[in-house]
C-alpha positions as a Python dict, from the first residue, in 0.01 Angstrom:
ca = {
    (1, 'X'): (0, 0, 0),
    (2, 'X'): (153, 107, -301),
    (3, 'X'): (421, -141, -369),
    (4, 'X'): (62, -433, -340),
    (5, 'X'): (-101, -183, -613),
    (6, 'X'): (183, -178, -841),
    (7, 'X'): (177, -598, -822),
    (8, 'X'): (-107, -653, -928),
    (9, 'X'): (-130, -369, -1163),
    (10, 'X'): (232, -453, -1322),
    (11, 'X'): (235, -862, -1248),
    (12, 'X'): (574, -789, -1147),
    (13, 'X'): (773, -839, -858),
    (14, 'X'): (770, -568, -563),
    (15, 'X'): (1017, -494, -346),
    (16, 'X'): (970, -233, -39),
    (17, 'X'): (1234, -178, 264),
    (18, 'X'): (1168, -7, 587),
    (19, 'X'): (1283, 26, 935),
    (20, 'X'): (1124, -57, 1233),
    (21, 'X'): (1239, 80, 1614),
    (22, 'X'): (1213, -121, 1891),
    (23, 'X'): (1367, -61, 2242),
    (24, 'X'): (1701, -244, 2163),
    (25, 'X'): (1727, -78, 1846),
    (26, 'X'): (1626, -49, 1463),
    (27, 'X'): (1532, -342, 1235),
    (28, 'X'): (1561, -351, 859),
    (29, 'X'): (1341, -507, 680),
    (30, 'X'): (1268, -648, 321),
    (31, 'X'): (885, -713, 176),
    (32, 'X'): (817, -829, -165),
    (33, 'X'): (466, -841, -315),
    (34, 'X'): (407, -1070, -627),
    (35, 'X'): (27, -1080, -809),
    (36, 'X'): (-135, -1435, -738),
    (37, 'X'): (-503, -1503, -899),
    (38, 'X'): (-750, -1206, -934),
    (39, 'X'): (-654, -967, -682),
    (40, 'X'): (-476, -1156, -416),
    (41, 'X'): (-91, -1044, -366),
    (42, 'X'): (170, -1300, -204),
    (43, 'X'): (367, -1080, 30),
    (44, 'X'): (714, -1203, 182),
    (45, 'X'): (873, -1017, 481),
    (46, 'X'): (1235, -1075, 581),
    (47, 'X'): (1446, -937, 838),
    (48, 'X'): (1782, -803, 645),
    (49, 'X'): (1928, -583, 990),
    (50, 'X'): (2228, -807, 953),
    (51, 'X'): (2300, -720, 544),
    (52, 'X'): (2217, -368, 654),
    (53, 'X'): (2516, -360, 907),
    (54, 'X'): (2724, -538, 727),
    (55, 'X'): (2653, -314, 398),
    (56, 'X'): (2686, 22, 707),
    (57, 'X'): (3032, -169, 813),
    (58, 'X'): (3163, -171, 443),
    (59, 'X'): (3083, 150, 371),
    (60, 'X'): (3279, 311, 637),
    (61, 'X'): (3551, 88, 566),
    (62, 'X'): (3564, 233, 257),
    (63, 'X'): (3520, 564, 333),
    (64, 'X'): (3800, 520, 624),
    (65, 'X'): (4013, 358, 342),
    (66, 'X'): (3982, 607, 87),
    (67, 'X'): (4063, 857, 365),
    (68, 'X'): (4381, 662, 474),
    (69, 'X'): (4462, 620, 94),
    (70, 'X'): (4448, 1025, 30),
    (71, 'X'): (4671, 1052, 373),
    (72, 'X'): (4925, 857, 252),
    (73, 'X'): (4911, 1014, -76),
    (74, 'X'): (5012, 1300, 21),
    (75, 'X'): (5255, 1210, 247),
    (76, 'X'): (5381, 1022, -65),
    (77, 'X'): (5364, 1388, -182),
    (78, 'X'): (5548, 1527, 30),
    (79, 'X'): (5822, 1280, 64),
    (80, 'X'): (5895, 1298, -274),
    (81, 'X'): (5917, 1673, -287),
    (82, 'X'): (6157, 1627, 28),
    (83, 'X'): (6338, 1376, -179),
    (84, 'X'): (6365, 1585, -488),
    (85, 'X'): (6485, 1860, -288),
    (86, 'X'): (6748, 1651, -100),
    (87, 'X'): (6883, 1511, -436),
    (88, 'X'): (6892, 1880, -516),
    (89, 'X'): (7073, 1953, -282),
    (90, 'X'): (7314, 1672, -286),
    (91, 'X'): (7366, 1731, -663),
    (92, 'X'): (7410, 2101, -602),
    (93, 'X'): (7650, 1968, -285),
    (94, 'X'): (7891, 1756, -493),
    (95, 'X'): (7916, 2015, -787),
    (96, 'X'): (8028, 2272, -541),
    (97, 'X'): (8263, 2018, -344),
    (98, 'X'): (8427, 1893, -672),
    (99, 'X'): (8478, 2235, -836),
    (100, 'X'): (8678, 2368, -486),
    (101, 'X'): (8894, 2077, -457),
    (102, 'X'): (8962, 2022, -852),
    (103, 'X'): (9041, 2453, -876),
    (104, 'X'): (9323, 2417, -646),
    (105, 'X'): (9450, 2105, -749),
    (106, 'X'): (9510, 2213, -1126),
    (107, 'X'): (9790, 2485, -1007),
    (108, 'X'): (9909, 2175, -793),
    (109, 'X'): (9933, 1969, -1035),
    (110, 'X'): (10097, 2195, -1284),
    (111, 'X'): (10376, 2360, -1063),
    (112, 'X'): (10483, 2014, -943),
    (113, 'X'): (10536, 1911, -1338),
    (114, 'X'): (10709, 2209, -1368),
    (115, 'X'): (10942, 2156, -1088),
    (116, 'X'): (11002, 1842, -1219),
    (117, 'X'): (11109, 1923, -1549),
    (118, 'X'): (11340, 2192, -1428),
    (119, 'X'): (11195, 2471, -1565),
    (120, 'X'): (11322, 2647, -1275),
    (121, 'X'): (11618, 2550, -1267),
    (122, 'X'): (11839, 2226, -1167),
    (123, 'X'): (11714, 2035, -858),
    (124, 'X'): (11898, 1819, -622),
    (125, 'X'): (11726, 1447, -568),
    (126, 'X'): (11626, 1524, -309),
    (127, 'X'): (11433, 1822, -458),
    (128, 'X'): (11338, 1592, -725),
    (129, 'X'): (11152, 1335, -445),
    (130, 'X'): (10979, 1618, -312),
    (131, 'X'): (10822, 1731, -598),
    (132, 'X'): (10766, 1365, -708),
    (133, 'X'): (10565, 1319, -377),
    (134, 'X'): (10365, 1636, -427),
    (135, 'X'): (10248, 1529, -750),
    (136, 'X'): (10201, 1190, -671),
    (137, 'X'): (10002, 1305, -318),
    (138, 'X'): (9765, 1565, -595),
    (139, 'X'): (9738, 1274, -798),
    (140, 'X'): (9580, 1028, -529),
    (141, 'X'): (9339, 1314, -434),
    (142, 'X'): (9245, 1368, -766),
    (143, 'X'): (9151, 984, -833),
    (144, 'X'): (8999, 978, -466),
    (145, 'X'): (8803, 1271, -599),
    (146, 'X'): (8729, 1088, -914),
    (147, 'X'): (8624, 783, -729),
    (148, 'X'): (8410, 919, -516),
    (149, 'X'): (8237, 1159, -806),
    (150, 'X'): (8165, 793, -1004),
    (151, 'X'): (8013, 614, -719),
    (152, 'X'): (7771, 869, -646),
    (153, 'X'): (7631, 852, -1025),
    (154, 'X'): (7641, 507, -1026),
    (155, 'X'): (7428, 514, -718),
    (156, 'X'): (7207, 811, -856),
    (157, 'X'): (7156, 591, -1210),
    (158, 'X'): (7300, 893, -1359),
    (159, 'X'): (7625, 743, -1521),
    (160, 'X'): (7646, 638, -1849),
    (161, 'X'): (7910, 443, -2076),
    (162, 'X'): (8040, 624, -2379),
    (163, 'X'): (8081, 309, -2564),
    (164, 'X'): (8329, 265, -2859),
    (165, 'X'): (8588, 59, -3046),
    (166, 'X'): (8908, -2, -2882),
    (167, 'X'): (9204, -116, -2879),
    (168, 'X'): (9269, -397, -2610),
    (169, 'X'): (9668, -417, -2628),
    (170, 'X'): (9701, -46, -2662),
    (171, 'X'): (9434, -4, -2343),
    (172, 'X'): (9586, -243, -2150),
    (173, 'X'): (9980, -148, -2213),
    (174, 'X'): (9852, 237, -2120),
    (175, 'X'): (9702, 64, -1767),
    (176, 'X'): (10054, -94, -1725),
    (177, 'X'): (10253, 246, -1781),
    (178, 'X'): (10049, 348, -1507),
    (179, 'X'): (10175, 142, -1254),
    (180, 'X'): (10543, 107, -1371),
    (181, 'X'): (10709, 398, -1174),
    (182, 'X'): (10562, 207, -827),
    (183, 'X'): (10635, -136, -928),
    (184, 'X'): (10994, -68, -994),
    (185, 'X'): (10998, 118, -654),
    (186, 'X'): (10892, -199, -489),
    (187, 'X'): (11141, -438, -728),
    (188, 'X'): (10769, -624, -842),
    (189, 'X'): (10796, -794, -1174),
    (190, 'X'): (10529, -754, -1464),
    (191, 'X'): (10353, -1013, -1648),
    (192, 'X'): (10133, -954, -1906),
    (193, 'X'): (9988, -1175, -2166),
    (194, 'X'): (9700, -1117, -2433),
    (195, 'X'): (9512, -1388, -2619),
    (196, 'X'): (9549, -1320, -3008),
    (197, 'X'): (9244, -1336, -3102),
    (198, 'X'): (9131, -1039, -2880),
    (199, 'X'): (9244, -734, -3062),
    (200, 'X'): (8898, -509, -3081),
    (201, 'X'): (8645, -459, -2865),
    (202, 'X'): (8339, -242, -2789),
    (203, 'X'): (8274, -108, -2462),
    (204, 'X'): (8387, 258, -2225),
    (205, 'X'): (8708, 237, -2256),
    (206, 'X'): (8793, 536, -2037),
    (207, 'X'): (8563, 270, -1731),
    (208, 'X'): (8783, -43, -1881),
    (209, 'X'): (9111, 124, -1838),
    (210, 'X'): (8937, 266, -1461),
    (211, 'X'): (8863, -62, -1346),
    (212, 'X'): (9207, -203, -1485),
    (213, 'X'): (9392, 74, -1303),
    (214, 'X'): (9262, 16, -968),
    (215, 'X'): (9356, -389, -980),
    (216, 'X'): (9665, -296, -1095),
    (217, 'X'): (9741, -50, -815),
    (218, 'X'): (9622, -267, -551),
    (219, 'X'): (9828, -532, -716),
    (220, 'X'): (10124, -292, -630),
    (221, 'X'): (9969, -214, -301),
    (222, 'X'): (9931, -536, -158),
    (223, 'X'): (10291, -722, -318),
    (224, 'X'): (10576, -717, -95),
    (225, 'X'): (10882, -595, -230),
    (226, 'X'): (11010, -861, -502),
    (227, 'X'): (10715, -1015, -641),
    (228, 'X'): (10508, -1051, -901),
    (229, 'X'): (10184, -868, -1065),
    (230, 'X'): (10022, -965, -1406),
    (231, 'X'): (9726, -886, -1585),
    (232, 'X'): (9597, -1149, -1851),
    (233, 'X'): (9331, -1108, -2131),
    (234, 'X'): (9153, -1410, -2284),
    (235, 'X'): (8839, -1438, -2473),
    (236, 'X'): (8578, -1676, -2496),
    (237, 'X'): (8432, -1705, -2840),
    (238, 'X'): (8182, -1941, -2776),
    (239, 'X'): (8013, -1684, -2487),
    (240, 'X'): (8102, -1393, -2636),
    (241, 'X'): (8329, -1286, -2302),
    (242, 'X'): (8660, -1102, -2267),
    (243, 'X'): (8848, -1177, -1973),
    (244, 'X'): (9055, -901, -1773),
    (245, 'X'): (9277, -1107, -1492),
    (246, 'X'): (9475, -924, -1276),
    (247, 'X'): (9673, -1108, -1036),
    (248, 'X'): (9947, -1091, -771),
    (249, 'X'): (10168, -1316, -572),
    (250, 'X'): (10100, -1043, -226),
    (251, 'X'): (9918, -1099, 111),
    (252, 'X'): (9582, -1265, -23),
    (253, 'X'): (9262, -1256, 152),
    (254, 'X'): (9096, -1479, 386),
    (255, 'X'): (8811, -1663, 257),
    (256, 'X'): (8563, -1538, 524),
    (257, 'X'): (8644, -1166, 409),
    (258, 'X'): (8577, -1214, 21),
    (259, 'X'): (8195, -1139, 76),
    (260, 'X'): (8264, -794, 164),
    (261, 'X'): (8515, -749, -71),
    (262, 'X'): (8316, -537, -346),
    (263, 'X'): (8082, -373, -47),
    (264, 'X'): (8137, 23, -57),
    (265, 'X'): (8355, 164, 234),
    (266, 'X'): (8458, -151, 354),
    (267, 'X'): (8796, -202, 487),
    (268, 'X'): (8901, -603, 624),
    (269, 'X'): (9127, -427, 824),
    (270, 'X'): (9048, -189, 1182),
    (271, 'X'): (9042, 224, 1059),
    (272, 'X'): (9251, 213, 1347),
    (273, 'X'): (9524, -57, 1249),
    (274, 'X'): (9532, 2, 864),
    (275, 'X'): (9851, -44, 706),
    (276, 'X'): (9705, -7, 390),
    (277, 'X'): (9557, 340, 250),
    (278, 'X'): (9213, 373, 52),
    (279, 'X'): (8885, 518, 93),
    (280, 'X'): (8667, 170, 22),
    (281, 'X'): (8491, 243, -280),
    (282, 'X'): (8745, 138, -538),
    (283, 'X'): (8636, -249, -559),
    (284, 'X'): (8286, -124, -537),
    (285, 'X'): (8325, 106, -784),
    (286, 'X'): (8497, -219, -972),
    (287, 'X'): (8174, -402, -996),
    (288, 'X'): (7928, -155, -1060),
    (289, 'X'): (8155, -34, -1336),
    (290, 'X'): (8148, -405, -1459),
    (291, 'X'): (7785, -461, -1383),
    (292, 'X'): (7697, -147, -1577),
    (293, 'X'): (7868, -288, -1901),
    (294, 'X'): (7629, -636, -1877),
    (295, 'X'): (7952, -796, -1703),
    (296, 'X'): (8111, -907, -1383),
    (297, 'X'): (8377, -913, -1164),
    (298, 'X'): (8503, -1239, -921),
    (299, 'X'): (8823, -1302, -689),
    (300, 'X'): (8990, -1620, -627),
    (301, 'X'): (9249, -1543, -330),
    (302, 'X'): (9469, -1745, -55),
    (303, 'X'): (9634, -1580, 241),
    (304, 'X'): (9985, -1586, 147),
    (305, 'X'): (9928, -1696, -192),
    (306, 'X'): (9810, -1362, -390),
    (307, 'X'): (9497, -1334, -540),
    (308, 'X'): (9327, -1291, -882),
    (309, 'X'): (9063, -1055, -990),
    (310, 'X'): (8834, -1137, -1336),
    (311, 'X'): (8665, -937, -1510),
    (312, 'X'): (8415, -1053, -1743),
    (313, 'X'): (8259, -795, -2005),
    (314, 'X'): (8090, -878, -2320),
    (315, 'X'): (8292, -930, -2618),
    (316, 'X'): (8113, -724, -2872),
    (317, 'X'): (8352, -722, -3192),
    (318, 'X'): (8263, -436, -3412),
    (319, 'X'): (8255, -396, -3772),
    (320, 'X'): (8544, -459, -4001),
    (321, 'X'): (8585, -103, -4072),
    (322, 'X'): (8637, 61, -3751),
    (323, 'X'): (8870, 348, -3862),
    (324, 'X'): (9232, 329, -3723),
    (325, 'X'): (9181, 639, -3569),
    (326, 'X'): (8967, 477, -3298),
    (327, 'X'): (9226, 219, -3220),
    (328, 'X'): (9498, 476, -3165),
    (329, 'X'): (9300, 667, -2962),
    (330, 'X'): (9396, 524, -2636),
    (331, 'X'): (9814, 500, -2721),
    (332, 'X'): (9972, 800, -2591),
    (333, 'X'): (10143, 1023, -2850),
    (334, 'X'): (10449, 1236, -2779),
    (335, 'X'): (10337, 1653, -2740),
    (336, 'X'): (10508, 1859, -2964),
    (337, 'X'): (10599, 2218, -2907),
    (338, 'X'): (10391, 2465, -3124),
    (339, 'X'): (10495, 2538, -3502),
    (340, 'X'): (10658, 2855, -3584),
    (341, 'X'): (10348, 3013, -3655),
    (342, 'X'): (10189, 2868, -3360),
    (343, 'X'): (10400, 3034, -3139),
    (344, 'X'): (10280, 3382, -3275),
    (345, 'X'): (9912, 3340, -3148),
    (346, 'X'): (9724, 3555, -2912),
    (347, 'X'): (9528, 3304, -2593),
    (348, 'X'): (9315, 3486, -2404),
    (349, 'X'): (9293, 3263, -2094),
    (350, 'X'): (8915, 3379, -1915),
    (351, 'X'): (8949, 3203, -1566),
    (352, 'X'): (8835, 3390, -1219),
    (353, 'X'): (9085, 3189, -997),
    (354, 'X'): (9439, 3390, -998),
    (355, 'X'): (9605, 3114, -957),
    (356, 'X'): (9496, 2873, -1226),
    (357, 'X'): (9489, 3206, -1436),
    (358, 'X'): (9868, 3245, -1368),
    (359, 'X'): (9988, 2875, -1394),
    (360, 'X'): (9760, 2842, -1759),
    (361, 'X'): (9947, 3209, -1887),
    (362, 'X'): (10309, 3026, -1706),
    (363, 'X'): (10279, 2722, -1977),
    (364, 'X'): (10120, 2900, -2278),
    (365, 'X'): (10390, 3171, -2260),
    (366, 'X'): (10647, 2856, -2230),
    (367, 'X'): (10511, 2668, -2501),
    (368, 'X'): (10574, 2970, -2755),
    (369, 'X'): (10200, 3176, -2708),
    (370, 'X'): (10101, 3506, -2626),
    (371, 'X'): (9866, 3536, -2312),
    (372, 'X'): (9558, 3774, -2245),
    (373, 'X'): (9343, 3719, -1945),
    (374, 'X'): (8994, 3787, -1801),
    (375, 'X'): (8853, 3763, -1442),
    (376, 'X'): (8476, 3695, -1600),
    (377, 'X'): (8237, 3609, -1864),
    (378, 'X'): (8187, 3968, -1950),
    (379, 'X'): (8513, 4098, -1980),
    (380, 'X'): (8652, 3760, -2187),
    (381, 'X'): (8327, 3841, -2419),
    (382, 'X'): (8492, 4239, -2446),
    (383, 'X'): (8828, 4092, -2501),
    (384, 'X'): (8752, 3865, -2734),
    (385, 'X'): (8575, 4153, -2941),
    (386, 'X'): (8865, 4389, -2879),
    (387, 'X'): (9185, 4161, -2927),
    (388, 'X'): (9025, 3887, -3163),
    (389, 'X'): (9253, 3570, -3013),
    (390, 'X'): (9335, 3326, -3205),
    (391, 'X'): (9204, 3078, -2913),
    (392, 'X'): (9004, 3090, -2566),
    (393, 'X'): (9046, 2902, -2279),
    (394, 'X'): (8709, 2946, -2114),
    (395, 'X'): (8646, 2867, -1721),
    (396, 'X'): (8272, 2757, -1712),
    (397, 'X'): (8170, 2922, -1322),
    (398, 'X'): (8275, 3269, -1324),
    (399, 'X'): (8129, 3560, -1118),
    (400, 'X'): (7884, 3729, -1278),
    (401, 'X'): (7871, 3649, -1637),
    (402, 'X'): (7931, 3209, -1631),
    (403, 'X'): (8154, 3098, -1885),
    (404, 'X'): (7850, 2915, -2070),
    (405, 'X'): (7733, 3267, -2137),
    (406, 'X'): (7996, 3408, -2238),
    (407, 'X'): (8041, 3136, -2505),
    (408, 'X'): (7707, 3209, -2629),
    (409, 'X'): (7733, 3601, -2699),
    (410, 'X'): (8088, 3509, -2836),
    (411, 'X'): (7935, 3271, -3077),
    (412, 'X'): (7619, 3498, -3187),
    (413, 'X'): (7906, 3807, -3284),
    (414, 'X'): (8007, 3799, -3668),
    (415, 'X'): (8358, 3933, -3628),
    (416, 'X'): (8460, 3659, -3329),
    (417, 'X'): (8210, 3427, -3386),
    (418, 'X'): (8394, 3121, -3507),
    (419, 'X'): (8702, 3183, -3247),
    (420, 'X'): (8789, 2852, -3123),
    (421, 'X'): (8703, 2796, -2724),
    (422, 'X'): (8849, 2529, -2522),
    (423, 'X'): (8601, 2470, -2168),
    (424, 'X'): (8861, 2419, -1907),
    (425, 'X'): (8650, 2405, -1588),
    (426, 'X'): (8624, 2199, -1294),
    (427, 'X'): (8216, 2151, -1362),
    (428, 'X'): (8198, 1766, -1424),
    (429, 'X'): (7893, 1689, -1318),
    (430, 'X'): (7643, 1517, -1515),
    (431, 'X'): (7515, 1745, -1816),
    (432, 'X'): (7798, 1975, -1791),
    (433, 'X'): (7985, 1822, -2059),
    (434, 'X'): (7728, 1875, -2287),
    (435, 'X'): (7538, 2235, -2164),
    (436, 'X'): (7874, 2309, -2276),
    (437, 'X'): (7902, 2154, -2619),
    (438, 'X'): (7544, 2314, -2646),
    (439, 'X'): (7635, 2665, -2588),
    (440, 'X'): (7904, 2638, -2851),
    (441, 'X'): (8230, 2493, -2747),
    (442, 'X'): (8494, 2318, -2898),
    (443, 'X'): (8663, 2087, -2683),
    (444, 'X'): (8595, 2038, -2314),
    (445, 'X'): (8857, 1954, -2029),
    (446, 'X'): (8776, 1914, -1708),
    (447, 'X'): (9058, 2035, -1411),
    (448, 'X'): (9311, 1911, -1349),
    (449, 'X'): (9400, 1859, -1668),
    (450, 'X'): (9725, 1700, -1825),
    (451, 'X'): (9906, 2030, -1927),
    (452, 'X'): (10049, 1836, -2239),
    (453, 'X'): (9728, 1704, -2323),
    (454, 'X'): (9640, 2040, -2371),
    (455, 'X'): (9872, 2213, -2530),
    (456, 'X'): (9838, 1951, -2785),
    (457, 'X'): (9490, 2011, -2795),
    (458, 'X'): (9553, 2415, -2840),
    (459, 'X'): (9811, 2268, -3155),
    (460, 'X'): (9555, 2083, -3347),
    (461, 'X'): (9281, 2337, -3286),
    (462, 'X'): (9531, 2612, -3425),
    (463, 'X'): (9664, 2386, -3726),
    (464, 'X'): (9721, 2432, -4000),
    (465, 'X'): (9644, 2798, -4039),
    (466, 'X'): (9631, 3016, -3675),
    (467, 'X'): (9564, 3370, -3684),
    (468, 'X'): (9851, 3529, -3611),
    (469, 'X'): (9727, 3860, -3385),
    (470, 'X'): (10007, 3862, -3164),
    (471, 'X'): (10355, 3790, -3121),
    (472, 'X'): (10697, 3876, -2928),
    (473, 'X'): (10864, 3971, -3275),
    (474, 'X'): (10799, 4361, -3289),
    (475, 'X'): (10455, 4327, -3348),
    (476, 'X'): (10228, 4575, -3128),
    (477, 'X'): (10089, 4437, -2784),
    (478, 'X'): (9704, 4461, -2745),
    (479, 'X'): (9638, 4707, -2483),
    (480, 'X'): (9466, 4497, -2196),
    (481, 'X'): (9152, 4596, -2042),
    (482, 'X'): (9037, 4715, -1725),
    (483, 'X'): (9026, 4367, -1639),
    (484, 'X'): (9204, 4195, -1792),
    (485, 'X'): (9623, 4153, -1890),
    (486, 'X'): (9845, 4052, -2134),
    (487, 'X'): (10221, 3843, -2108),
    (488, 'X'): (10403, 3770, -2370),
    (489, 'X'): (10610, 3438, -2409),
    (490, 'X'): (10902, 3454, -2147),
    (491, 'X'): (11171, 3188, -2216),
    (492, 'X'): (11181, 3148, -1806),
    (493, 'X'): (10881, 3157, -1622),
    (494, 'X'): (10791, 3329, -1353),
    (495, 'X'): (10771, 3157, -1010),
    (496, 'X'): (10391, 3144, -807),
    (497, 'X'): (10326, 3378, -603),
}
């Protein structure tokens, strides 16, 4: 044999396997030749049938493994594609369902101010309560909008805090103005008290003044008629934590409830036998808010006896030089009308939706401006080059030619290039705020928007020096195009349609 030549030849070790058949199957076996003296080989002959199966057994494991592991891989695969595609979807869902409820809402919203402030003409009180509840019913379906908008981010990891210096007294007096009109409805008294040494803070204060807002309201909510609400801020300089307590002397909660408290859609009371309105995100929207800031948020309650919400957020104190600018920020500022000179400028308003179109011209014109509109991207872009306006109100989805467009070829023309745009769109998805800083605008508002908010924001974008292209003084009207038109300033507007 070989393997007994190569022994003695080498003076190594051997090793030789073969397979014998016999009638109740194959054997395996192992033989290993080793050189003694001269020419005499020691041979050694084992039987290794039970390695061999087990090494047989082990291989098909593996094989059957590696085949299980690529099935599942790709159905990995594919589950994330169908994920993907779902989020897609949902993302593509919610932008659609949030621009066709905010669209309508912003005439809504506008007409019912208008009623109110009797720009119509003198209203009874009962009028005046009707228009109130309008407004106040746009309102709720605005923050329910809002709400809803948030908690899906939150739940996508796709919100993020714009964090910044604040003011705490100012923030916290501007949560209590909220909630004054209701309180004084129900004959509820207002406490508020502020430790001293918390004056300036870091954190979102448009998701502080959120979280705030809700306690506060379901302070008001849940208080009978005659009692008390209070918020209290205190800090903790040892821990480096601001407390936000807002409490009330109303129904309370039952012990066995409070673990459910802060669970999305959750209501302690039957859908059927509610006496209390709300969707069931707020307090969820409460904590992640809180959570998302490093913090927390805890109830202490009695049936009866009220309750009391904390929040807890970190007390970062920025630096000594944080520019009074930032802490005025969040204190509201009277809107004044337009200058003289203001009042001679040329707004081309670029918004598909006739109504919102018509309420936007209905307040400019008011407010002293001239009004020019377009129906799309393309025709605002022709406009623009035709009429040079001293400002643009930009919708962001248009038909045809998007409003992000439009900006851009506006932006890239010498003549009309550095023509001030405001976005005024009902996009506020993630990333829309800034695909729209990115294509070149100014200042971004989302619908519905606070109509003096913007008008003040149209004042300081025109200061000091507007261009004065049109006016209701003699000058010449621009000639509007095919699709577009022009109103001057009427000094009493036009009812809606």
């Amino acid at each position: 044999m070989a393997c007994v030549a190569n022994a003695i030849r080498t003076q190594q070790i051997q090793e030789y396997q073969y397979q014998l058949s016999y009638p109740d199957g194959i054997c395996h076996f192992e033989a290993r030749f080793v050189k003694l003296n001269g020419d005499k080989t020691l041979g050694i002959v084992r039987d290794i049938s039970a390695q061999k199966a087990a090494e047989i057994a082990l291989y098909n494991e593996r094989t059957l493994l590696a085949q299980r592991v690529e099935e599942r891989t790709a159905a990995l695969n594919a589950a994330n594609a169908q994920l993907l595609q779902a989020l897609q979807v949902r993302d593509e869902f919610l932008s659609n369902v949030n621009h066709e409820l905010r669209t309508p809402l912003t005439p809504i919203l506008a007409f019912a101010d208008l009623l109110q402030n009797e720009h119509y003409g003198p209203l009874n009180n009962y009028q005046k309560q009707i228009s109130a509840n309008i407004k106040k019913s746009a309102q709720e379906l605005l923050e329910l909008i809002n709400a809803m908008l948030d908690f899906s981010d939150i739940k996508a990891g796709e919100l993020e805090l714009e964090i910044e210096p604040f003011d705490v007294y100012a923030l916290c007096q501007a949560s209590l103005r909220q909630i004054k009109s209701a309180a004084r409805k129900k004959d509820l008294h207002i406490s508020f008290a502020l430790d001293n040494a918390v004056t300036i803070m870091q954190a979102d204060p448009r998701r502080v003044k959120q979280m705030l807002n809700h306690l506060l309201r379901n302070a008001v909510k849940f208080t009978p008629g005659g009692g008390t609400i209070g918020l209290e801020v205190s800090g903790d300089t040892v821990n480096h934590i601001v407390y936000f307590s807002v409490w009330d002397t109303g129904i309370g909660i039952d012990k066995a409830h409070l673990s459910q408290l802060f669970q999305p859609f959750k209501h302690l009371q039957s859908s059927l036998t509610r006496e209390y309105e709300g969707a069931g995100i707020g307090l969820a929207l409460v904590r992640y808010l809180a959570e998302l800031h490093g913090g927390s948020v805890t109830v202490d309650s009695q049936i009866g006896q009220g309750s009391r919400f904390t929040i807890a957020l970190p007390w970062n104190i920025p630096p000594e030089q944080a520019s009074a600018e930032e802490h005025v920020e969040m204190t509201p500022t009277a809107t004044n009308a337009p200058s003289e000179p203001q009042k001679k400028s040329l707004i081309l308003v670029a918004e598909d939706n006739p109504m919102n179109s018509k309420v936007l011209c209905h307040i400019l014109n008011m407010a002293g401006y001239a009004t020019i509109t377009a129906e799309d991207g393309a025709t605002a872009v022709q406009v623009t080059r035709e009429h040079h306006p001293a400002l643009v109100l930009m919708d962001i989805q248009m038909p045809g030619m998007n409003g992000l467009e439009a900006t851009r070829l506006i932006r890239a023309d010498a003549e009309v290039g550095d023509t001030p745009i405001i976005a005024v769109t009902a996009l506020t998805m993630p990333g829309d705020r800034e695909r729209s800083f990115a294509a070149g605008v100014n200042h971004y508002v989302s619908k519905p928007m606070d109509m003096q908010q913007l008008l003040k924001m149209i004042a300081d974008t025109l200061n000091p020096s507007p261009r004065n292209v049109a006016s209701t003084t003699g000058e010449a009207q621009p000639q509007a195009s095919a699709n577009s038109s022009f109103s001057s300033p009427d000094p009493i507007p036009p009812g809606p349609d």
